[in-house]
TORROFI-935671 format. One record per residue: x negated, y, z negated of N, C-alpha, C in turn; residue in one letter. Coordinates in steps of 0.1 Angstrom, whole numbers, padded with zeros to 4 digits, always signed. Example, Ala and Ser with C-alpha at 12.3 -4.5 7.8 and 13.67 -1.06 7.14 Angstrom:
2
-0132-0057-0078-0123-0045-0078-0132-0033-0078a
-0128-0022-0071-0137-0011-0071-0129+0000-0079s
This chain:
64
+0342-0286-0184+0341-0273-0176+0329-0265-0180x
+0328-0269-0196+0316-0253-0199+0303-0260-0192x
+0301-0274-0190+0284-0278-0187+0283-0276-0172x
+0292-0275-0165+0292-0269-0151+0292-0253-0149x
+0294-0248-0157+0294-0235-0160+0280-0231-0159x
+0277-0234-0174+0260-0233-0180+0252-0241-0164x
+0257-0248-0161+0246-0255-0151+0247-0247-0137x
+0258-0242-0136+0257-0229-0121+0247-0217-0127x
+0253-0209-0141+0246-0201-0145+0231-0202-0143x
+0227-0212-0149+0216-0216-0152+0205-0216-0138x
+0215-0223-0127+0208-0223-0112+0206-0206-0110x
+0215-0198-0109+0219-0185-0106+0202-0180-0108x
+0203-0180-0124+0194-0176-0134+0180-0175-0126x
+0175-0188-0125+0161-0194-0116+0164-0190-0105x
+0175-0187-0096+0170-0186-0085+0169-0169-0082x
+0175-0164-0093+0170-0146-0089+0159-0149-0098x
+0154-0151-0105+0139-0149-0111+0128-0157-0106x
+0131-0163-0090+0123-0167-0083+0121-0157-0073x
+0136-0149-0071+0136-0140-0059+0127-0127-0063x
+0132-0123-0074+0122-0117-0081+0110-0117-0082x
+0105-0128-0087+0088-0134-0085+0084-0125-0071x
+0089-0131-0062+0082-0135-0047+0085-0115-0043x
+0092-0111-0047+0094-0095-0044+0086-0084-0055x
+0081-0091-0068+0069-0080-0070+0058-0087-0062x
+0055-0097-0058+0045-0104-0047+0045-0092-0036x
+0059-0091-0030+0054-0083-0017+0053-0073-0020x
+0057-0066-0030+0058-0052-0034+0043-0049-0039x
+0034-0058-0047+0021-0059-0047+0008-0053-0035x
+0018-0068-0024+0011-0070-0008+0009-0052-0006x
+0022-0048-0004+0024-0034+0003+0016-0023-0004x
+0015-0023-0019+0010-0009-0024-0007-0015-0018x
-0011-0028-0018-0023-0029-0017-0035-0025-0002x
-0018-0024+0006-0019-0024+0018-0020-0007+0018x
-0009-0002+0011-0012+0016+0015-0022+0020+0009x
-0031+0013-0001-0044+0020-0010-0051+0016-0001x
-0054+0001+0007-0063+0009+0017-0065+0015+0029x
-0050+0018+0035-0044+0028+0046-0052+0042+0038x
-0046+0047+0031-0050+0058+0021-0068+0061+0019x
-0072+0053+0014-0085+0051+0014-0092+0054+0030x
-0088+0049+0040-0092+0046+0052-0091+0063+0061x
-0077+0069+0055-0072+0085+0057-0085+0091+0055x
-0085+0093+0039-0094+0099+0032-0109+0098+0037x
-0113+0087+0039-0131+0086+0044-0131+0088+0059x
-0119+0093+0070-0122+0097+0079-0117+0109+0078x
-0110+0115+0067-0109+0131+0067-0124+0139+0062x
-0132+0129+0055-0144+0136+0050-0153+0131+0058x
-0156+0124+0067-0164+0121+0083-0159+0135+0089x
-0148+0138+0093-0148+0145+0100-0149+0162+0099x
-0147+0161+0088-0150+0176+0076-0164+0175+0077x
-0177+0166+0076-0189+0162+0071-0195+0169+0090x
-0188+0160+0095-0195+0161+0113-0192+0179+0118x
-0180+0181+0112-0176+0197+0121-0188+0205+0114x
-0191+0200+0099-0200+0214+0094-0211+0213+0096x
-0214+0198+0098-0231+0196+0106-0232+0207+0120x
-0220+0206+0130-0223+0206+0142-0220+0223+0142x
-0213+0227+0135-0218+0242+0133-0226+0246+0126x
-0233+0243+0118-0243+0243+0116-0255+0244+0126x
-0260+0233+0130-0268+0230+0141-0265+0237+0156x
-0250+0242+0158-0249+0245+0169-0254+0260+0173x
-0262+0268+0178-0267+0285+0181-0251+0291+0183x
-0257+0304+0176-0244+0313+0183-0242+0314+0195x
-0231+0311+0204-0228+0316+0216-0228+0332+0216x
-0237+0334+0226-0237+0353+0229-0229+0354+0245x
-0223+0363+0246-0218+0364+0259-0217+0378+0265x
């Protein structure tokens, strides 16, 4: 009875430390995925910060 025991356990064992493996894997995938969503934010919040102060800049006062 104990070598059927040890031998379930033992399956149990490997198969959550395979499920594991493969879930810091995605959990990797994902942060790698929001750093460059994040990144992607950030260089079109300073394009767009960069363009408004060019274009007032360059643009004359409106007189009316």
């Amino acid at each position: 009875m104990l070598p059927l025991q040890l031998a379930v356990v033992g399956g149990t064992l490997a198969w959550l430390k395979s499920d594991i493996r493969d879930l810091r894997t995605e959990i990797r995938a994902l942060e790698a995925n929001v750093d460059a969503l994040t990144q992607v934010r950030l260089a079109s919040g300073l394009i767009r910060i960069s363009l408004t102060a060019v274009s007032e800049r360059d643009d004359p006062p409106s007189s009316f």
